[in-house]
N, C-alpha and C positions, 0 to 999 in steps of 0.2 A: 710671605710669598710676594714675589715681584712681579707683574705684569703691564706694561702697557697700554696707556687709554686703549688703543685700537683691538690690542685685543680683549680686550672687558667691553669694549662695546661690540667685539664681535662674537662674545657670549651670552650678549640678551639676543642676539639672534639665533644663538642655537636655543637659549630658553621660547623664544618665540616659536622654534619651530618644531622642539617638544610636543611644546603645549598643544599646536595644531595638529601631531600625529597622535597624542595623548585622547585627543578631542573625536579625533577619526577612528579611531580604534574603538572608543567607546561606543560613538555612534555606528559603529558597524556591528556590537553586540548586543546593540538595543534595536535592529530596526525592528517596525511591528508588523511587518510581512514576515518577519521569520517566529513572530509570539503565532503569528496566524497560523501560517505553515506546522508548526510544531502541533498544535491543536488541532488541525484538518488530520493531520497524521495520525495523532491519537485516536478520533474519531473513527477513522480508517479504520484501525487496528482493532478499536472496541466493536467495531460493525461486522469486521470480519469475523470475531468472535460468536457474534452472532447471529450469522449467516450459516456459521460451524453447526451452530446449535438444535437450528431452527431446520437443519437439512437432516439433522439426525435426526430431530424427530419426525420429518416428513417420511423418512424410511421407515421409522417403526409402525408409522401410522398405514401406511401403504403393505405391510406386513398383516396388520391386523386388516388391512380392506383384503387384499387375498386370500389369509383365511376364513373372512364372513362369507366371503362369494363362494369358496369350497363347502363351506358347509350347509349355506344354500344349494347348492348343486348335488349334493347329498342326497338334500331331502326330496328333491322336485323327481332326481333320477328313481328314489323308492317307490315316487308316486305314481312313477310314470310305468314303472312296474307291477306296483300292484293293483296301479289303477286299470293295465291290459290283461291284468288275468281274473278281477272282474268282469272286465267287459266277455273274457270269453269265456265265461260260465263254466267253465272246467274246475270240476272238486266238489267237494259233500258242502250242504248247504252250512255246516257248522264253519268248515273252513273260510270261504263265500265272505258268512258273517263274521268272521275274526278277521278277514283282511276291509270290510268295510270299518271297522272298528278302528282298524290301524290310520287307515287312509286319514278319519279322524283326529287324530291323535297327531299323523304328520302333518295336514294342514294347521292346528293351532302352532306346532313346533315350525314348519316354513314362516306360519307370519312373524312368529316372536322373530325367526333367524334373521328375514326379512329389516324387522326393525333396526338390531343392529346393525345388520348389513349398510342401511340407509345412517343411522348415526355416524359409522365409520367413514362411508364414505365425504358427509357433510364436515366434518372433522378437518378428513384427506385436503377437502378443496378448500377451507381455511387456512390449515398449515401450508398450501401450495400457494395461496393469495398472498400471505404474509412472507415467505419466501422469495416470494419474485417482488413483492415492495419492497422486500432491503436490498434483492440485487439492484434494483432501481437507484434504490438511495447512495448505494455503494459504489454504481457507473457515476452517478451525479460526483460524488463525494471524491473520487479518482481526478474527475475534470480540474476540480475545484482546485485540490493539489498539487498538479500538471500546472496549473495559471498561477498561485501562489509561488512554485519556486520556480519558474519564469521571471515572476516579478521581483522575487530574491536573488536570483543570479544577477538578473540586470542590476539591481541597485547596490549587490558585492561588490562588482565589477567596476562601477563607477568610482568607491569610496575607495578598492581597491588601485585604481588608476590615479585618482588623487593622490594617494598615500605615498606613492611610487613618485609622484613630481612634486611633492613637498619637501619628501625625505631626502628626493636626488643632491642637492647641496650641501647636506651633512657633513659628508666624510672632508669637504674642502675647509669647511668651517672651522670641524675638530681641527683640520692639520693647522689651519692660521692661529685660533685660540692656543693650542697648547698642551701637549699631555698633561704637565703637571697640573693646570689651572683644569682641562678637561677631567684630571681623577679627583678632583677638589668637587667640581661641581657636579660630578656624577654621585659623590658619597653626599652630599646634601640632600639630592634629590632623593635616595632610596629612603632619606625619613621623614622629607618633607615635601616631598612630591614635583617641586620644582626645585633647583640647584640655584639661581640668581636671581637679581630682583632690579628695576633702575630705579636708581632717587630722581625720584621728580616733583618739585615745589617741595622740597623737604618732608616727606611719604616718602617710605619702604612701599614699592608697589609689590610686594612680596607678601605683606600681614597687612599692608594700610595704615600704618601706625604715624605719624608724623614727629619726627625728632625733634628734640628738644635743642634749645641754644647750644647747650653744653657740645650735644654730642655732634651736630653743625658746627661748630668751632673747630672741634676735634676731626673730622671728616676733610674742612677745609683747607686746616694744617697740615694735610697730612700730603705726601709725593705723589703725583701721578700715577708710580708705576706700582703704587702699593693699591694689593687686594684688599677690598673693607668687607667684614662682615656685618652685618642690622644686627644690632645688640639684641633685638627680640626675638626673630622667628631663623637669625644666622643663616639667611642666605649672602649668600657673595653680593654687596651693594655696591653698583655699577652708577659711578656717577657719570650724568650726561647736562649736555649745554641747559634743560630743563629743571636742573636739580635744583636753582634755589638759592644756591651757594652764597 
């Protein structure tokens, strides 16, 4: 293939500005506001999880303080019953004494009810404490995320806008270099990541390899307008006023 100094050296400019969109691109999928961000998310999602959790068991818990307080109410209304028809001396003295008996019988069963009543309840205002500490944690944890992809958009945006004023001279570059020499260096690159390379002080700046006599001889003989490949890593080898020669 036949090219022209000019346009082989205006092929280490499109490899040059590969490399820097190469470069930007990477670094726009590594920033570590968006490792952050992804993690605060997660977090988010794990919390909400268990916000789910923790609300469901505050209802069942609130279910069972309901029914302790029915069933305390139960007892105290029996009491309160048959503690009035005590008081009014109404019925046979057997009677009298079977309902003092009961009366008995309800107050040991009020305090037991009692007791749950109060466990359930102390339960309730756990589950309720630990319920409002995660919605706590979970407004915290919303801010946190709202700030991280603030800080993520701004710094897309940036590399973003860069990307856009590096790449802008591209398409003038390709037309000056060359279809042919452009589909030459675009199939190198797919296997070796960059498509050209300059000889400079006799280095391949492509692998780093430093040519031998031989192949400096061979380089130097050779026309201008002839494309060279580096015998090692075959990138397109762009000789420049630094090369060596």
């Amino acid at each position: 293939m036949k090219a022209g100094p000019d346009r082989q050296l205006r092929l280490l400019e499109l490899q040059a500005l590969d490399t820097r969109v190469g470069q930007l691109r990477h670094q726009r999928s590594v920033l570590p506001v968006l490792g952050e961000l992804a993690a605060a998310r997660a977090a988010a999602e794990a919390l909400d999880d268990d916000i789910i959790r923790k609300r469901t068991e505050s209802g069942d818990v609130q279910r069972e303080v309901a029914k302790a307080e029915a069933d305390v109410q139960l007892v105290r209304d029996r009491v309160a019953r048959d503690q009035a028809r005590l008081d009014s001396g109404v019925g046979t003295a057997k009677d009298l004494q079977a309902i003092g008996h009961e009366l008995t019988s309800l107050a040991r069963r009020q305090s037991e009810l009692e007791d749950i009543e109060l466990e359930v309840m102390e339960r309730a205002e756990a589950t309720e404490a630990e319920l409002n500490a995660l919605t706590d944690r979970r407004t915290t944890l919303a801010a946190q995320v709202g700030s991280l992809q603030s800080q993520a958009d701004r710094a897309l945006a940036d590399i973003d806008a860069e990307l856009t004023a590096v790449a802008a001279p591209r398409e003038s570059i390709v037309a000056d270099v060359g279809a042919d020499l452009v589909a030459l260096y675009d199939k190198i690159t797919l296997v070796s990541g960059s498509g050209a390379a300059a000889l400079r002080q006799r280095r391949c700046l492509g692998c780093q390899l430093e040519l031998n006599a031989v192949e400096l001889g061979q380089i130097k003989a050779a026309p201008e307008d002839e494309v060279l490949r580096c015998d090692e890593c075959r990138r397109i080898l762009v000789r420049t006023p630094e090369s060596g020669l």
